[in-house]
KEVEXPA-424281 format. One record per residue (C-alpha): x, z, y; residue number from 1. Coordinates in steps of 0.25 Angstrom, whole numbers, always signed. Example, Ala and Ser with C-alpha at 12.3 -4.5 7.8 and 13.67 -1.06 7.14 Angstrom:
residues 2
+-------+-------+-------+-----+
|    c1 |    c3 |    c2 | num |
+-------+-------+-------+-----+
|   +49 |   +31 |   -18 |   1 |
|   +55 |   +29 |    -4 |   2 |
+-------+-------+-------+-----+
end
This chain:
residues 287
+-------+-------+-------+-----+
|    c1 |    c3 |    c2 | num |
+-------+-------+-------+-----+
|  -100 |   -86 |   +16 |   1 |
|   -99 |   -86 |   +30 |   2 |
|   -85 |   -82 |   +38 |   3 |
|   -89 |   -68 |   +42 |   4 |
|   -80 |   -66 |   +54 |   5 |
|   -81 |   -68 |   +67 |   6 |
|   -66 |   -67 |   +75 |   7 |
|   -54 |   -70 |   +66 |   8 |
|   -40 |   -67 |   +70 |   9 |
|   -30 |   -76 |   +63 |  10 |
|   -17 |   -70 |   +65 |  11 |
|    -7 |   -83 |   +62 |  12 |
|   -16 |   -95 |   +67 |  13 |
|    -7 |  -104 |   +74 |  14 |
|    -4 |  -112 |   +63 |  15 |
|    -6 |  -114 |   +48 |  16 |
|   -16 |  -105 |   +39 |  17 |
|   -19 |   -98 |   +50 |  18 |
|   -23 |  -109 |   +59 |  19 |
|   -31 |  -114 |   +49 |  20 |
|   -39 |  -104 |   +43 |  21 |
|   -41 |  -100 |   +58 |  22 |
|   -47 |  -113 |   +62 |  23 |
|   -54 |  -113 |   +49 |  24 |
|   -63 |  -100 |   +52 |  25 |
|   -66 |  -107 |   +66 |  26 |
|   -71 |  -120 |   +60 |  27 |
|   -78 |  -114 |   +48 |  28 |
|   -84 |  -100 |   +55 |  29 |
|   -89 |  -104 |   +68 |  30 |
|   -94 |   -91 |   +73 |  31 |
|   -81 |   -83 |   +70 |  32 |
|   -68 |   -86 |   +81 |  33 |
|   -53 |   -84 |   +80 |  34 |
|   -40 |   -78 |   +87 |  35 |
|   -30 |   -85 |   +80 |  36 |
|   -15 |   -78 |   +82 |  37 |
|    -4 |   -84 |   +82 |  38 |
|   +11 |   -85 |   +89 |  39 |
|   +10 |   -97 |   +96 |  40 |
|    +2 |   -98 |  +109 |  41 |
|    +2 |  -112 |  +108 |  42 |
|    -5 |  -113 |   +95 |  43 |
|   -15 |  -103 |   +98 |  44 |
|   -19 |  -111 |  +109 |  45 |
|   -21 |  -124 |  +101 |  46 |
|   -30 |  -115 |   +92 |  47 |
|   -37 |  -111 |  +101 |  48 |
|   -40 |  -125 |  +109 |  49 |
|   -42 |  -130 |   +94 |  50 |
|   -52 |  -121 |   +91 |  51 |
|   -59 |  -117 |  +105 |  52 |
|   -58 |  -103 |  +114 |  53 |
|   -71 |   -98 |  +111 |  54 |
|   -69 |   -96 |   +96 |  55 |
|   -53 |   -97 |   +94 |  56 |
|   -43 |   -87 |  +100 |  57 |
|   -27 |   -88 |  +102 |  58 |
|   -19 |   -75 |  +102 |  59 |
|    -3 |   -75 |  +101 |  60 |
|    +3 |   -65 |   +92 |  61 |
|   +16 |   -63 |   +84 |  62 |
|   +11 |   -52 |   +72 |  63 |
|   +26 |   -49 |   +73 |  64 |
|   +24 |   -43 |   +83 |  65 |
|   +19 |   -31 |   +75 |  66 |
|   +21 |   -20 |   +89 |  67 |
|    +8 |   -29 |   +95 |  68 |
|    +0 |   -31 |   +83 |  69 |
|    -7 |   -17 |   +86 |  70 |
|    -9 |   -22 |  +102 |  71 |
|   -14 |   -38 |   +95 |  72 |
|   -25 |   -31 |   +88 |  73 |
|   -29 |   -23 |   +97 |  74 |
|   -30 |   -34 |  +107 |  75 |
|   -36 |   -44 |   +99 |  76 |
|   -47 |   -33 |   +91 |  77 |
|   -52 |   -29 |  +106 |  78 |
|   -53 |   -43 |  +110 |  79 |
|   -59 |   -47 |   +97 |  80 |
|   -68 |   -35 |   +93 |  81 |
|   -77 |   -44 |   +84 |  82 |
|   -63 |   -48 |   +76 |  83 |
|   -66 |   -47 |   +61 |  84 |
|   -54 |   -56 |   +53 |  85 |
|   -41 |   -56 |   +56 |  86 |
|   -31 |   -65 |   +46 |  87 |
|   -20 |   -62 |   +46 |  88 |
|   -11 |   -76 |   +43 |  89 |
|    +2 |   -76 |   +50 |  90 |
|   +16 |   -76 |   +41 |  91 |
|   +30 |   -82 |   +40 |  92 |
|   +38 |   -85 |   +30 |  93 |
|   +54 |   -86 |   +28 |  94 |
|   +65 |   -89 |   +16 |  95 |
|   +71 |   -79 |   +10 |  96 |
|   +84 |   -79 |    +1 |  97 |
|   +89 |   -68 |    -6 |  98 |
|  +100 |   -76 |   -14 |  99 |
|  +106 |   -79 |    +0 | 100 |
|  +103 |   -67 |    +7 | 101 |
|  +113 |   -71 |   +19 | 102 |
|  +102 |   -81 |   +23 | 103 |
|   +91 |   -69 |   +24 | 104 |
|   +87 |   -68 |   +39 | 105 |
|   +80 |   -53 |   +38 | 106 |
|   +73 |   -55 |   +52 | 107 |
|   +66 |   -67 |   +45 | 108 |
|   +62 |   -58 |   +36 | 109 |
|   +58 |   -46 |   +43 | 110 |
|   +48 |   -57 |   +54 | 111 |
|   +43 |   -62 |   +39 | 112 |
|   +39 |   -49 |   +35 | 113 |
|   +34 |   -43 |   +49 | 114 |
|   +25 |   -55 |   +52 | 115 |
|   +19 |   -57 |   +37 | 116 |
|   +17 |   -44 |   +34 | 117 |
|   +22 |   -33 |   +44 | 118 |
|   +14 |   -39 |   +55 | 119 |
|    +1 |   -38 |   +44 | 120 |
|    +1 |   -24 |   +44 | 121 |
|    +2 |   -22 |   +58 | 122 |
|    -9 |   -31 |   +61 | 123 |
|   -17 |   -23 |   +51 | 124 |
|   -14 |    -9 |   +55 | 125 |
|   -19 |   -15 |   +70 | 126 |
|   -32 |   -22 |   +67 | 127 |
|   -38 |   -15 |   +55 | 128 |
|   -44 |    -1 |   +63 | 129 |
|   -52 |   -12 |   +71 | 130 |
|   -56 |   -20 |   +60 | 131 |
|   -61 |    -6 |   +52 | 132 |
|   -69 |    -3 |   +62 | 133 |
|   -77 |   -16 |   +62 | 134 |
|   -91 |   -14 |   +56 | 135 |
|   -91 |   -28 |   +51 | 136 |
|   -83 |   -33 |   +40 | 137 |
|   -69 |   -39 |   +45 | 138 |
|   -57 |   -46 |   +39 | 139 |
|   -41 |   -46 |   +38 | 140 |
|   -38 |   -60 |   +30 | 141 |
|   -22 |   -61 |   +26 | 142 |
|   -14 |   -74 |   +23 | 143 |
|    -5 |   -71 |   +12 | 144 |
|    +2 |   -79 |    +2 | 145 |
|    +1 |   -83 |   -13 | 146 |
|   +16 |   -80 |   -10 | 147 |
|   +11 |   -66 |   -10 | 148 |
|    +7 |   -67 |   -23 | 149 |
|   +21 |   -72 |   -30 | 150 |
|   +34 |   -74 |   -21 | 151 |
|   +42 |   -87 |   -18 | 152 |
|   +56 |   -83 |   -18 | 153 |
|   +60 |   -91 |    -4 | 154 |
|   +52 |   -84 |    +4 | 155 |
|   +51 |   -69 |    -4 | 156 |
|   +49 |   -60 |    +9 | 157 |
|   +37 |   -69 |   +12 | 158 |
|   +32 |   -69 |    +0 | 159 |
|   +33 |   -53 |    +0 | 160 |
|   +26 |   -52 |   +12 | 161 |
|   +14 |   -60 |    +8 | 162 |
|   +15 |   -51 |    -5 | 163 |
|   +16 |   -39 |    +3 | 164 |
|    +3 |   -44 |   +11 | 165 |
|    -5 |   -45 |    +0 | 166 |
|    -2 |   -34 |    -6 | 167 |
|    -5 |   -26 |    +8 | 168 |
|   -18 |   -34 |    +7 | 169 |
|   -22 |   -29 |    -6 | 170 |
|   -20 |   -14 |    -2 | 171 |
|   -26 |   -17 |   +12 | 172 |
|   -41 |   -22 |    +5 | 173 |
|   -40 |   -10 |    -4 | 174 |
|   -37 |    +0 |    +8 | 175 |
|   -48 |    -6 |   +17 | 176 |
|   -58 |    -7 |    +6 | 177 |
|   -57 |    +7 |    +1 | 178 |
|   -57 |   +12 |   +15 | 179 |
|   -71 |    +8 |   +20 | 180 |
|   -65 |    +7 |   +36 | 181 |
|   -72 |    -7 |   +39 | 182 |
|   -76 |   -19 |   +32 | 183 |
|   -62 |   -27 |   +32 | 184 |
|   -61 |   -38 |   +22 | 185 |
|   -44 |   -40 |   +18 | 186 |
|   -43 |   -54 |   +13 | 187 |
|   -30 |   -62 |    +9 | 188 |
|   -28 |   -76 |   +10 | 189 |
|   -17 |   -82 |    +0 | 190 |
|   -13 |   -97 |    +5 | 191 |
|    -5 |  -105 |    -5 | 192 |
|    +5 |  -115 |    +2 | 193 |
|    -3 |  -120 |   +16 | 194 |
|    +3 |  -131 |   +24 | 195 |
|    +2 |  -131 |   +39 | 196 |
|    -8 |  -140 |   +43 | 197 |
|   -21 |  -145 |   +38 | 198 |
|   -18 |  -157 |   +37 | 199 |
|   -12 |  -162 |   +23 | 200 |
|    +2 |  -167 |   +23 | 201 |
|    +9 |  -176 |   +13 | 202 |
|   +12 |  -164 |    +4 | 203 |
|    -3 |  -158 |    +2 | 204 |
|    -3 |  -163 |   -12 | 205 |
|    +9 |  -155 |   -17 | 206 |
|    +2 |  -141 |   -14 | 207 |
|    -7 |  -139 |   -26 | 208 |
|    +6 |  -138 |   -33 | 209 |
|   +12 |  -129 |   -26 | 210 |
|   +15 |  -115 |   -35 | 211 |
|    +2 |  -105 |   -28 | 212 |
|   +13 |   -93 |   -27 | 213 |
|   +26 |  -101 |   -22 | 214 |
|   +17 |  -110 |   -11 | 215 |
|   +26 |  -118 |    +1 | 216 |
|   +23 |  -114 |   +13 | 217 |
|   +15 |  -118 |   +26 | 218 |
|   +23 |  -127 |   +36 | 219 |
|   +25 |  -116 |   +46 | 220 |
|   +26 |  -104 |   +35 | 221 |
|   +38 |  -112 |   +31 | 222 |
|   +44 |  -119 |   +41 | 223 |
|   +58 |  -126 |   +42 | 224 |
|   +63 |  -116 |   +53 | 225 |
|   +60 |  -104 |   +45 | 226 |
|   +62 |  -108 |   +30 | 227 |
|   +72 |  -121 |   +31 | 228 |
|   +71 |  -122 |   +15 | 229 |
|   +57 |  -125 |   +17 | 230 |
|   +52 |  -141 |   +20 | 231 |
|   +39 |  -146 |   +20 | 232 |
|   +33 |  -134 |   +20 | 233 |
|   +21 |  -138 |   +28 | 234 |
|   +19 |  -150 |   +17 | 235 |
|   +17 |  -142 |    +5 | 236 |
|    +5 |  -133 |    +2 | 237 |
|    -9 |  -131 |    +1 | 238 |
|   -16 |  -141 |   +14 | 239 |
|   -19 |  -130 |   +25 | 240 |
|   -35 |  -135 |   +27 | 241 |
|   -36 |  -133 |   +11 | 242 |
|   -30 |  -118 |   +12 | 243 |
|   -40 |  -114 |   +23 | 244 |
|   -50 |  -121 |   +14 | 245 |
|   -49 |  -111 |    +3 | 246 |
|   -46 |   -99 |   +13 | 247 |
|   -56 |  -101 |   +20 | 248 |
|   -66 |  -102 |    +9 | 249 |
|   -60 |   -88 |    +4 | 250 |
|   -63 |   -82 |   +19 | 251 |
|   -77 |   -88 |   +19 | 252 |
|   -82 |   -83 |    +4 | 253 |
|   -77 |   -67 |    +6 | 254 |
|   -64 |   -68 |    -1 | 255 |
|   -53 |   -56 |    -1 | 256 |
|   -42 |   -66 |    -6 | 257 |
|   -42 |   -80 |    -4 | 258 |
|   -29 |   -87 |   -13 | 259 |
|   -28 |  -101 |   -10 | 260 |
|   -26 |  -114 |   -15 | 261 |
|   -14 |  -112 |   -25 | 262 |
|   -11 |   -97 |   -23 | 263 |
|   -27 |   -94 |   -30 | 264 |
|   -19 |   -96 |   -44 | 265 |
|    -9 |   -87 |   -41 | 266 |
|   -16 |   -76 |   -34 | 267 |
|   -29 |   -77 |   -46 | 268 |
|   -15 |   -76 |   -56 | 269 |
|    -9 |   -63 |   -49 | 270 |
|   -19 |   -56 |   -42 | 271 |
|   -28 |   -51 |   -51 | 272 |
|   -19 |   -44 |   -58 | 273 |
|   -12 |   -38 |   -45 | 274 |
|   -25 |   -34 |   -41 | 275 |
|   -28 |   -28 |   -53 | 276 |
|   -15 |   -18 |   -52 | 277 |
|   -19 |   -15 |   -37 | 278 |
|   -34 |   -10 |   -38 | 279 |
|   -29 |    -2 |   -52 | 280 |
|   -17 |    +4 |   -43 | 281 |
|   -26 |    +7 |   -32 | 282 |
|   -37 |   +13 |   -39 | 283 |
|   -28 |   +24 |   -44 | 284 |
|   -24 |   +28 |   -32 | 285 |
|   -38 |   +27 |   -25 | 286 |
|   -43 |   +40 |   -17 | 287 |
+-------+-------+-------+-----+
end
């Protein structure tokens, strides 16, 4: 099946995942371009360069800023009225210890939830009147967590916003469905543990034996600076080329969900059942 869109915007592309999966829809789907968002100017420009002006695109933007998001979409949906997917990829992610709550920093906490799901909302709120009114089918792709599925106790406020997300995802396709206003498809990517670059480090071999719902992080999700109890994060997980492998595959045969590597057996294990309970509820209280 072909890539059916034509202008992505990948919200989080300067690095990781995001990077990736974007350069991936430029190889692999050469009639469709980006705008890649990001914070840093810098990287958006390497990106760009990489890739070449006439189908790439560098915007700077901090989501948390959730005051401009309404003026960010509108800006970027009348400079790019043939948009039809947008992914929505950007998260951070921080230690949380309620046995020494003197070591909480509830500014940390409160950016956590502002940028990985606050920000979400807003950015939904802003872009989905224009993407209703699109005849043609269009997309909103999120990057969850299989830590959405089942917490890891050092990082529980990030776990319960990825479980918030999913959760809002799950309402989100059952809302947009039911109400026939365009033809927008809600998909939601699940990454196991993903290092930071594509190319395979000393570690790779340790990630197939990493738990699927408790999964190290990416080197920048969990960087020394932020998370001090964390080392090596970028050495351990899932090689980033194999992840955009399988999610890529998921984007380019229709998919809705699209667990990958390690977090399929965890998501195949809880989810039916979860779904199960959430079409049951939802049918009683259909109108």
């Amino acid at each position: 099946m072909p890539f059916p869109y034509k202008k992505i915007l990948v919200i989080g592309a300067t690095s990781g995942i995001g990077e990736d999966l974007a350069a991936r829809i430029l190889k692999e789907a050469p009639e469709s371009k980006v705008i890649a968002v990001g914070r840093r100017q810098e990287k958006l420009d390497d990106f760009v360069k990489k890739h070449g002006a006439e189908r790439s695109t560098g915007v700077k933007f901090d989501i948390t800023d959730l005051d401009e998001i309404p003026a960010f979409a509108e800006r970027n949906t009348n400079e790019h009225k043939d948009l039809d997917m947008i992914i929505l990829n950007s998260g951070i992610q921080r230690g949380l210890d309620f046995a020494n709550p003197e070591s909480i920093d509830l500014s940390s906490i409160d950016l956590e939830m502002r940028t990985n799901y606050f920000s979400y909302i807003h950015l939904l709120k802003a872009f989905l009147p224009v993407l209703q009114a699109k005849k043609e089918q269009t997309a909103l792709v999120f990057m969850t967590s299989g830590l959405a599925l089942a917490p890891l106790s050092r990082c529980g406020n990030y776990c319960a916003t990825k479980a918030a997300l999913h959760s809002l995802i799950m309402s989100l396709r059952f809302q947009l469905e039911q109400s026939g206003k365009g033809d927008i498809k809600v998909i939601e990517i699940l990454p196991p543990a993903v290092q930071s670059s594509s190319s395979p480090t000393q570690f790779s071999f340790l990630w197939p034996f990493v738990d699927p719902l408790f999964p190290p992080p990416t080197a920048e999700l969990h960087d020394a600076k932020h998370q001090p109890d964390i080392s090596n994060g970028g050495s351990i997980g899932m090689p980033l080329n194999e992840f955009t492998d399988e999610a890529w595959a998921g984007l380019t045969e229709g998919k809705d969900e699209i667990p990958v590597g390690m977090t399929k057996m965890g998501f195949e294990k809880l989810e039916p059942i979860r779904k199960m309970v959430f079409e049951k509820m939802n049918s009683q209280f259909k109108h």
